[in-house]
C-alpha positions in Angstrom: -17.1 54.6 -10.4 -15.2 56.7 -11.8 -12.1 56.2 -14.8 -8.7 56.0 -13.5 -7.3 57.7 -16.6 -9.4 60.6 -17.8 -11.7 61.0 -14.7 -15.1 60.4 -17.0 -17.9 59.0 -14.8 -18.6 55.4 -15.7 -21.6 53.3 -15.3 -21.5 49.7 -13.8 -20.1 47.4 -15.7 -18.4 49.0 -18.1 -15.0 47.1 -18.5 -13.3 50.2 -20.9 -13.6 53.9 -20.8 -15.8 55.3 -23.6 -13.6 58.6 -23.6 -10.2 57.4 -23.3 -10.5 53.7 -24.1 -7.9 52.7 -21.1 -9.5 49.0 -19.5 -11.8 49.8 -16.2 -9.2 48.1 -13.4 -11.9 46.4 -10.1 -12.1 48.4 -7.5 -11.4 45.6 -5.1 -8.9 43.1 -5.6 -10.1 40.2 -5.5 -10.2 37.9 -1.8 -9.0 34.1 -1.4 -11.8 32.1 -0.9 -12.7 29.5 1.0 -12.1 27.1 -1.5 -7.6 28.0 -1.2 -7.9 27.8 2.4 -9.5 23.8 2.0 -7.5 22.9 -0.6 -4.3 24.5 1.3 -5.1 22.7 4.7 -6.1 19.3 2.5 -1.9 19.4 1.2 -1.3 19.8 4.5 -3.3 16.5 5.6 -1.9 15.1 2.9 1.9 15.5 3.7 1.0 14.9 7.3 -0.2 11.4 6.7 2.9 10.7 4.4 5.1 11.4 6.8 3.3 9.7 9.3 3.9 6.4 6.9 7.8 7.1 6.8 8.0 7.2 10.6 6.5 4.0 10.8 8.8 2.8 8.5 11.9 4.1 10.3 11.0 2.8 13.3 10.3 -0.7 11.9 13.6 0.0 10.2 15.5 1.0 13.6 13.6 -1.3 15.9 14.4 -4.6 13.8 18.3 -3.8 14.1 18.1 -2.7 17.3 16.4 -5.9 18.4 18.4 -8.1 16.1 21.2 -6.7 17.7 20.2 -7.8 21.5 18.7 -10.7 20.5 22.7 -11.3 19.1 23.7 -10.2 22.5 21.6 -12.1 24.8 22.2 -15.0 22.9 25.9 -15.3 23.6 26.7 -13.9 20.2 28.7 -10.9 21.6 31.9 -11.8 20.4 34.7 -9.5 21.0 32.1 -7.4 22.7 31.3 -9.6 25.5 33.5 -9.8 28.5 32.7 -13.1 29.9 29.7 -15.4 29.4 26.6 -13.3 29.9 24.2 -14.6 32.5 21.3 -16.6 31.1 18.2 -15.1 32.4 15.1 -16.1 32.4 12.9 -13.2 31.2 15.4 -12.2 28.4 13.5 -14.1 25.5 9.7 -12.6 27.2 11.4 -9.0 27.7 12.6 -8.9 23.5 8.8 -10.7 22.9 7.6 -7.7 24.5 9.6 -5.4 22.7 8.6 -7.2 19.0 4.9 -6.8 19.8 5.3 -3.2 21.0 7.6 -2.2 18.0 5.3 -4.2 15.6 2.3 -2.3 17.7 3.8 1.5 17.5 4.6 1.2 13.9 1.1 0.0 13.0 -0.6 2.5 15.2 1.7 5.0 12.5 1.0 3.2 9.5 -2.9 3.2 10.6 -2.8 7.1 11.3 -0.8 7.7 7.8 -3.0 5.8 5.6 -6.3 7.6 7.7 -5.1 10.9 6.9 -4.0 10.3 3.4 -7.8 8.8 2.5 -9.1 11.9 4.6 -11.2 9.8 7.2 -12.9 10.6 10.7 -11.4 7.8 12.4 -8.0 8.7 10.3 -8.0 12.1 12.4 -8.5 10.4 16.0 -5.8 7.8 15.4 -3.2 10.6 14.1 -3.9 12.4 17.2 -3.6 9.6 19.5 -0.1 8.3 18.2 0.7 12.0 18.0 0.2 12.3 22.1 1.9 9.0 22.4 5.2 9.4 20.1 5.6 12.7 21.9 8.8 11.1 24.2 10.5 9.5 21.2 13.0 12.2 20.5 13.9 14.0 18.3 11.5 12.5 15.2 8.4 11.2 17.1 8.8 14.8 19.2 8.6 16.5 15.6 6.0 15.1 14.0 3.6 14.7 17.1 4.2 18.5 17.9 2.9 19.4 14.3 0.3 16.6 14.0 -1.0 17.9 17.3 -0.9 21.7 15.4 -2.6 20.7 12.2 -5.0 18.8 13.8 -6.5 20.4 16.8 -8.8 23.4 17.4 -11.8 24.1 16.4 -10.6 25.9 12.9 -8.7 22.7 12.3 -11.5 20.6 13.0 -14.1 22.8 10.9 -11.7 22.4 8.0 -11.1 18.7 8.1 -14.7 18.4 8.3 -14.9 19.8 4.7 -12.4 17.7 3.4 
């Protein structure tokens, strides 16, 4: 190792140049460990599973009024919207049943995955995958977020890290 100054010779370790006094710069900068690459991917996890928790509260959100609002219509509360008496079926109150225990379900199946990924569980990571696979058709949000849970969360690199965490 040799003085970047003067040129003199220097033994290892030296941290200043006996002949010049200039400091001894490394001669290799020094690498990222693994230890930024963990705690990178763990603020990833972490803002995955937060976002995960807004989406399931949008669709709550969007999936109440939008029920509320046929539950209005099929229940001759159109007003000025209606033309005519609607028809009063039979499988109108089982078909918005349905659709409450589907919303309710899909929003907890996103709450679930959020809250997994957040405390950094094993079961956390197979849940966020799952609703990520099936929130794939809701576009554009559900499309969003499952394409980049999906990303984060698969492959074997993905899966080493998460291990770790």
């Amino acid at each position: 190792m040799y003085c970047s100054g003067c040129g003199r010779s220097l033994e290892q370790g030296q941290l200043i140049c006996p002949q010049c006094n200039r400091p001894v710069a490394p001669a290799v900068p020094p690498v990222p460990g693994f230890e930024f690459v963990l705690a990178g991917y763990a603020a990833k996890v972490r803002v995955l599973g937060i976002l995960w928790l807004v989406y399931a509260g949008i669709s709550l959100l969007f999936g109440f009024i939008g029920l509320a609002f046929l539950h209005s219509i099929f229940s001759g509360g159109a007003g000025l919207w209606a033309h005519g008496p609607l028809p009063h079926a039979w499988f109108f109150p089982g078909l918005l049943r349905f659709a409450w225990i589907f919303l309710l379900g899909r929003a907890a199946l996103a709450a679930v995955a959020g809250w997994g990924l957040i405390e950094r569980t094993q079961w956390g990571r197979i849940v966020a995958i799952v609703a990520a696979i099936l929130s794939l058709i809701r576009i554009p949000l559900g499309t969003a977020l499952g394409i980049a849970t999906l990303i984060i969360l698969i492959g074997t690199r993905n899966w080493m890290l998460y291990e770790e965490l």
